[in-house]
RODO-2510 file (C-alpha; in nm, 4 decimals, decimal comma):
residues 288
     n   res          X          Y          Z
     1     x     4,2283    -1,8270    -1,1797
     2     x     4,0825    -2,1486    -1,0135
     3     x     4,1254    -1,9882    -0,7011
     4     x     3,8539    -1,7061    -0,8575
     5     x     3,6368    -1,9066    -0,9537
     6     x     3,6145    -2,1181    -0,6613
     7     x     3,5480    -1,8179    -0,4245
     8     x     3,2830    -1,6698    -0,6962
     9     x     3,1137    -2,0269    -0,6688
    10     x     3,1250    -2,0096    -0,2982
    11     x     2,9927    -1,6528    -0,3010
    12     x     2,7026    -1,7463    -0,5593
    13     x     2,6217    -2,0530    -0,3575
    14     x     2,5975    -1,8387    -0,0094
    15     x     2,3602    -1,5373    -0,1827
    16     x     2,1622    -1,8273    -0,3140
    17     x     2,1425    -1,9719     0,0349
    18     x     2,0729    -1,6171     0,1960
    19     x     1,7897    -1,5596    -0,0802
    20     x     1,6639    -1,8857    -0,0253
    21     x     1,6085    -1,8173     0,3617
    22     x     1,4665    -1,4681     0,2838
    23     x     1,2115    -1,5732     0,0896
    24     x     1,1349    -1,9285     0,2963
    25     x     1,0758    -1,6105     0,6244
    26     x     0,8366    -1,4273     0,3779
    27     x     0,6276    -1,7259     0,2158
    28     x     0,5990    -1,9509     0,5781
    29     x     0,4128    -1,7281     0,7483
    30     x     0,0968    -1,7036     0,5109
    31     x     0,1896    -2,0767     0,4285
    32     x     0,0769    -2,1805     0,7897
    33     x    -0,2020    -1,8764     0,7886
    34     x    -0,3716    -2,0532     0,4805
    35     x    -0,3161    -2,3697     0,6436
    36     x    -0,5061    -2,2613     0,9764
    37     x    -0,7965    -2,0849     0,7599
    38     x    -0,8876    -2,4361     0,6128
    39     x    -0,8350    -2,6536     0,9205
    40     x    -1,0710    -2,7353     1,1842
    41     x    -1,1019    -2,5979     1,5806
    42     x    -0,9542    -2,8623     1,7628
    43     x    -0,5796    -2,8885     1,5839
    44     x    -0,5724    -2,5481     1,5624
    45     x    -0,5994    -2,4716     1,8990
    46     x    -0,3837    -2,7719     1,9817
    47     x    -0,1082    -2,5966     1,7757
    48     x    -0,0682    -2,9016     1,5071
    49     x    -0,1495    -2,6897     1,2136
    50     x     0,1988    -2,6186     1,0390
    51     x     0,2048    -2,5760     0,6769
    52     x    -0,0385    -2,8251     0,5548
    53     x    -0,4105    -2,8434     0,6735
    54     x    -0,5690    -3,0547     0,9416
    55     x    -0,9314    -3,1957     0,9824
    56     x    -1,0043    -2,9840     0,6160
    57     x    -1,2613    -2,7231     0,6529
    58     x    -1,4192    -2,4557     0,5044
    59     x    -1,6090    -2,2831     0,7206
    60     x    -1,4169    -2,0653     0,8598
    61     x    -1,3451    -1,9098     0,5525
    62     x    -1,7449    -1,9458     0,4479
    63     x    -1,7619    -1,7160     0,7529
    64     x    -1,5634    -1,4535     0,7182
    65     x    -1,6096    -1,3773     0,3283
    66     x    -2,0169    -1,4620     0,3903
    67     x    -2,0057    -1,1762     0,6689
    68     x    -2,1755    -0,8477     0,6134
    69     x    -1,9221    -0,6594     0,7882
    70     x    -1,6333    -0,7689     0,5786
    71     x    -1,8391    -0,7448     0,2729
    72     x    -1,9066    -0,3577     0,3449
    73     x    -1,5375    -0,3179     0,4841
    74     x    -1,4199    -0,4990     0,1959
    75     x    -1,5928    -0,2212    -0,0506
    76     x    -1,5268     0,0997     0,1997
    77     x    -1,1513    -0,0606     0,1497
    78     x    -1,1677    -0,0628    -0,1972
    79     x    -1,3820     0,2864    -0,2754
    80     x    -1,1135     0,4468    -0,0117
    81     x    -0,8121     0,3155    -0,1916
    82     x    -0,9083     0,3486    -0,5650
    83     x    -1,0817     0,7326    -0,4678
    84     x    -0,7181     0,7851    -0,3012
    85     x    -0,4989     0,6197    -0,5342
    86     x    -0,6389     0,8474    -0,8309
    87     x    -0,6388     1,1719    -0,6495
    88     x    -0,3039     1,1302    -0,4647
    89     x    -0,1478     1,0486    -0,7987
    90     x    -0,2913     1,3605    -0,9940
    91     x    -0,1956     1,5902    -0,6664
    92     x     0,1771     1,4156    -0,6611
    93     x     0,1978     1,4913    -1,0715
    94     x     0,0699     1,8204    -1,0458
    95     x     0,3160     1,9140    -0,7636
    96     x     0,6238     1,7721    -0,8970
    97     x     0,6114     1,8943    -1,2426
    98     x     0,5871     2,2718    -1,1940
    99     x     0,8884     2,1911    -0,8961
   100     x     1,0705     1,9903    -1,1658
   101     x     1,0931     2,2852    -1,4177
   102     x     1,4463     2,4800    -1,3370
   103     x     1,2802     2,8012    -1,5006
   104     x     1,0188     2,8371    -1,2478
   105     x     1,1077     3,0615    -0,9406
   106     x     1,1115     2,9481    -0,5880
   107     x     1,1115     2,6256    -0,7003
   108     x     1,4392     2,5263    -0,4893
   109     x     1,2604     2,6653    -0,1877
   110     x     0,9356     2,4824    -0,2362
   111     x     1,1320     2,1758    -0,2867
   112     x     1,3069     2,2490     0,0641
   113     x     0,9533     2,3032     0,2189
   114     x     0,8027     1,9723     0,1150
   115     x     1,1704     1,7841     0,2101
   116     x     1,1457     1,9922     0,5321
   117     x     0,8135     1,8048     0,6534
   118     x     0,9812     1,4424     0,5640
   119     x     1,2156     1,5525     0,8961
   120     x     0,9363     1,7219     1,0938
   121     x     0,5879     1,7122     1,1041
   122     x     0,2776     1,8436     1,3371
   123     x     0,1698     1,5505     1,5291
   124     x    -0,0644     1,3625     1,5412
   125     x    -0,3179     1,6632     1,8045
   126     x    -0,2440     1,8948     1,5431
   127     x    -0,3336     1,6930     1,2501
   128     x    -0,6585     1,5540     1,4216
   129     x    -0,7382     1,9343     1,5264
   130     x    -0,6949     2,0127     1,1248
   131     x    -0,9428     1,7107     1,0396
   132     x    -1,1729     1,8223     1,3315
   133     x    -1,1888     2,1930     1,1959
   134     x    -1,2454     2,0853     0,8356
   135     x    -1,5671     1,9060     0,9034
   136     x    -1,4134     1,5664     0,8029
   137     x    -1,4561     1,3858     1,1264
   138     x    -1,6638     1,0263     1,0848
   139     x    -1,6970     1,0897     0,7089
   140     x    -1,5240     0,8996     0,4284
   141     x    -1,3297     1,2098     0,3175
   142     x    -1,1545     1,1761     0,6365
   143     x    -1,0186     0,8545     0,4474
   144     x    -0,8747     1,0827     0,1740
   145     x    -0,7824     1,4018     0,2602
   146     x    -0,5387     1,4032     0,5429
   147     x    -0,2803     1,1466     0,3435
   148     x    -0,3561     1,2242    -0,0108
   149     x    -0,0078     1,3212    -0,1281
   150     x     0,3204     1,1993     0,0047
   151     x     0,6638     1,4622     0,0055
   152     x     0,8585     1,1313    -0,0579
   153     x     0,6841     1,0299    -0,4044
   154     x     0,6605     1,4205    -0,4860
   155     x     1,0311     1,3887    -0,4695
   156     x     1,1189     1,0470    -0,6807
   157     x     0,8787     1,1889    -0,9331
   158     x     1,0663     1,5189    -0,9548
   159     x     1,3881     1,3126    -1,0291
   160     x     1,2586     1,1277    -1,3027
   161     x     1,0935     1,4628    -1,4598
   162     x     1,4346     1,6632    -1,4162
   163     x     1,5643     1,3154    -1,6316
   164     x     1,3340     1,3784    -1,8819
   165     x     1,5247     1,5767    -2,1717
   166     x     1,4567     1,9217    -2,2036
   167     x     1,4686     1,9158    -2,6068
   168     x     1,1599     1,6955    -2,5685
   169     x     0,9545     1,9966    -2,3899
   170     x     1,1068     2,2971    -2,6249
   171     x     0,9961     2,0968    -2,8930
   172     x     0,6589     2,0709    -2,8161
   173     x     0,6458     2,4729    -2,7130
   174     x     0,7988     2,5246    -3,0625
   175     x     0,4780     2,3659    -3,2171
   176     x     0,2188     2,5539    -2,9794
   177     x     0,1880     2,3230    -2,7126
   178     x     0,1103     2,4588    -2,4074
   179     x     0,2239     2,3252    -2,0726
   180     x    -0,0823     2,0688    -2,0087
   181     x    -0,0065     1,9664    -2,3295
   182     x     0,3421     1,8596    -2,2526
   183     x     0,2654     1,7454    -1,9608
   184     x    -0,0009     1,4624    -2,0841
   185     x     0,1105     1,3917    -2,4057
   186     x     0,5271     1,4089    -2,3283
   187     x     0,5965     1,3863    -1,9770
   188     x     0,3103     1,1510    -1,8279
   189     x     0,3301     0,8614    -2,1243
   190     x     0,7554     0,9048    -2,1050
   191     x     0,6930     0,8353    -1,7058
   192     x     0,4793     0,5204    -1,6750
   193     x     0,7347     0,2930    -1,5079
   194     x     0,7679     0,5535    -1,2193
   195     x     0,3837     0,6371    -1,1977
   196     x     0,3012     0,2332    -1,1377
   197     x     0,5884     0,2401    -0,8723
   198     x     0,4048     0,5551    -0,7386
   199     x     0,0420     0,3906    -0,7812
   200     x     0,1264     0,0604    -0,5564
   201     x     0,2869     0,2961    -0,2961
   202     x    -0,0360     0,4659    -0,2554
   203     x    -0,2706     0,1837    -0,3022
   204     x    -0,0645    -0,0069    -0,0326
   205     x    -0,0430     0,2830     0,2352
   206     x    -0,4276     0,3412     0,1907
   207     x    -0,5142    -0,0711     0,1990
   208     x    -0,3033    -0,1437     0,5136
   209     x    -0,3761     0,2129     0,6551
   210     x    -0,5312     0,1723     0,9853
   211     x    -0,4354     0,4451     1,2090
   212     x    -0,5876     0,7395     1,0757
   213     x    -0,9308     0,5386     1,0495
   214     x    -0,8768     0,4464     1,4342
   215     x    -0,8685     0,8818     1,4837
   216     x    -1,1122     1,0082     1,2194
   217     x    -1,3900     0,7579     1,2113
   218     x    -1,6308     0,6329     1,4445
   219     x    -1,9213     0,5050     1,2869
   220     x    -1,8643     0,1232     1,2093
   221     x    -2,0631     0,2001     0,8326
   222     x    -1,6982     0,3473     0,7577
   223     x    -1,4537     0,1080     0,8965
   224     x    -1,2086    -0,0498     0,6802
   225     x    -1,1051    -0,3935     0,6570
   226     x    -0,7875    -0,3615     0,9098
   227     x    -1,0387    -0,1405     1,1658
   228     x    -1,2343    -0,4377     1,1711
   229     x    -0,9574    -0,7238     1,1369
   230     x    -0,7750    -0,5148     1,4766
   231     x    -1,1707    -0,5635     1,6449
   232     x    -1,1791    -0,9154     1,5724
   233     x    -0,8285    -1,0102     1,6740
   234     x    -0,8376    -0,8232     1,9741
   235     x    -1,1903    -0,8299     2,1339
   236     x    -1,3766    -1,1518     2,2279
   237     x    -1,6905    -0,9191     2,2896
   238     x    -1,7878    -0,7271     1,9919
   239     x    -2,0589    -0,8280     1,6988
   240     x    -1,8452    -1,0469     1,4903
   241     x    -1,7373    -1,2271     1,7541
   242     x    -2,0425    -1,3047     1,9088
   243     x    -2,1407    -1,4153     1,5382
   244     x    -1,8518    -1,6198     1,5882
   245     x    -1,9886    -1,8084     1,8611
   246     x    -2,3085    -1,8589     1,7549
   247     x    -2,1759    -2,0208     1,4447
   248     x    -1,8933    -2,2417     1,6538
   249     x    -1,6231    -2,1579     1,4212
   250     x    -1,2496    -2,1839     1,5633
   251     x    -1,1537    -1,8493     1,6671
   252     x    -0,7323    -1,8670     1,5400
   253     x    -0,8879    -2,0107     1,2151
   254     x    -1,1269    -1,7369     1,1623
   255     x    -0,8761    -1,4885     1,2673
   256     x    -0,6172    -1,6494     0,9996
   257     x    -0,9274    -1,6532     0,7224
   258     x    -0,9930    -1,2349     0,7648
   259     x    -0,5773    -1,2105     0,7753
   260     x    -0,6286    -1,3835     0,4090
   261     x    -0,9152    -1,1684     0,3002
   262     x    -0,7480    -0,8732     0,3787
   263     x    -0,4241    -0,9367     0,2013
   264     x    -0,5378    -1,1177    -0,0831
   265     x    -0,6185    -0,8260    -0,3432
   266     x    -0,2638    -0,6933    -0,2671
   267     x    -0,1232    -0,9920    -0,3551
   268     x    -0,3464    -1,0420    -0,6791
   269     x    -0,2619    -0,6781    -0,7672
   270     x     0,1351    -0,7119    -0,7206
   271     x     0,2169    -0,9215    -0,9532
   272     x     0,0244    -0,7146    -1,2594
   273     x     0,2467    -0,3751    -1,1572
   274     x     0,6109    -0,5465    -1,0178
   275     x     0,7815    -0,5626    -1,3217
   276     x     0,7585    -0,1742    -1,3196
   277     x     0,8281    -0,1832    -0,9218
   278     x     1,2310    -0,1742    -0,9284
   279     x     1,2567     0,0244    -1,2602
   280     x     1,0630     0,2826    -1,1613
   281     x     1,2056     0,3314    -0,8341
   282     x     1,5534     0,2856    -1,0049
   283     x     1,4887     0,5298    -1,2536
   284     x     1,3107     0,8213    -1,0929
   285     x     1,5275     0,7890    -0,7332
   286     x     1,8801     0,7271    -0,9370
   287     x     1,8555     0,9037    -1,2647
   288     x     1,7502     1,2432    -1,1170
***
């Protein structure tokens, strides 16, 4: 018995240890980004800036959230991902439900189809060709469209739906409701935890997306905040960094100050919709 509890202690003591580390590799890194957004030019580019600040500034910062183009990438960001959030969730709650219902034929096949582009997809030629032929080249449906609904949460919201207890639905029917009825009044309010997991998987992908803007957009009125957080980190010749120059700000802090702009909603957002992260994924991946 001693013997037990002596390797449980030692087992505790080691996941403690391993979660410790974890989370010490996740929280340095924007430690020592925050640090270099508030310290000035010279011990930043001397490499003294660790975790704490050096020569305290604020200018860098002043720069980056006083600067048009972040402003207006900061609100294309924002329109793109709330506009997408909203209409990727209704599309991925309006596809699994029908697919959900055992009654309704072809269901297993459609459910194969949309698994069936999770293995294989058309490409990236194709999918620009698609955007090209659609009209939605350099326009800020090209920010919506091509991404709006993912086979992966069409699937974890078809498992919690096929959870959902069919008594529930036969009910309603038995009183006249009709099958939008059950769906907003039963099966929506019974399936919040999954739809916030759902919601911050979308928000997310369309905040950090960067890629498709990189294809589908080339008017700068459009870019999004990473579009223009790649420019600044990898060009030394465009606008903002001549802006840069002219103002004599330190071009690591700067470049640590937009890193902090553009992450900072997510992590003001998190917090608000975690508690519902794990169950939801739990419930609607395991249950089903």
């Amino acid at each position: 018995m001693v013997i037990r509890d002596r390797q449980e202690t030692v087992v505790t003591v080691v996941s403690y240890a391993i979660l410790l580390l974890m989370t010490l590799l996740c929280i340095l890194p924007f430690v020592r980004l925050l640090a270099m957004s508030f310290s000035s030019e010279g011990f930043v580019q001397a490499g003294q800036v660790l975790l704490w600040p050096k020569g305290f500034t604020t200018g860098a910062v002043q720069f980056v959230f006083g600067s048009f183009a972040f402003q207006r990438a900061f609100w294309i960001t924002a329109s793109a991902t709330l506009a997408f959030t909203a209409l990727a969730l209704v599309m991925t709650v309006l596809t699994a439900y029908p697919l959900s219902r055992r009654y309704l034929k072809g269901a297993r096949f459609f459910s194969l189809m949309i698994v069936f582009t999770m293995l294989f997809n058309g490409g990236i030629i194709p999918t620009y060709l698609v955007v090209r032929t659609l009209g939605l080249l350099d326009t800020f449906w090209a920010l919506l469209i091509p991404h709006m609904i993912s086979a992966f949460n069409v699937i974890i919201l078809m498992s919690f739906f096929r959870s959902v207890p069919q008594d529930f639905e036969e009910s309603a029917k038995l009183d006249g409701a009709s099958n939008w009825k059950v769906l907003l009044h039963i099966i929506v309010p019974l399936s919040k935890p999954v739809l916030a997991t759902i919601t911050l998987f979308y928000a997310v992908f369309r905040w950090n997306s960067w890629f498709d803007v990189l294809m589908y957009v080339n008017s700068s009125h459009l870019y999004t905040l990473q579009i223009v957080l790649k420019n600044l980190i990898n060009s030394s010749n465009g606008s903002i960094m001549t802006v840069y120059v002219a103002h004599e700000h330190a071009l690591l802090s700067v470049q640590g100050a937009a890193v902090l702009f553009t992450i900072l909603p997510i992590l003001i957002v998190y917090p608000f919709l975690q508690k519902y992260f794990v169950k939801g994924v739990f419930i609607g991946g395991i249950k089903g």
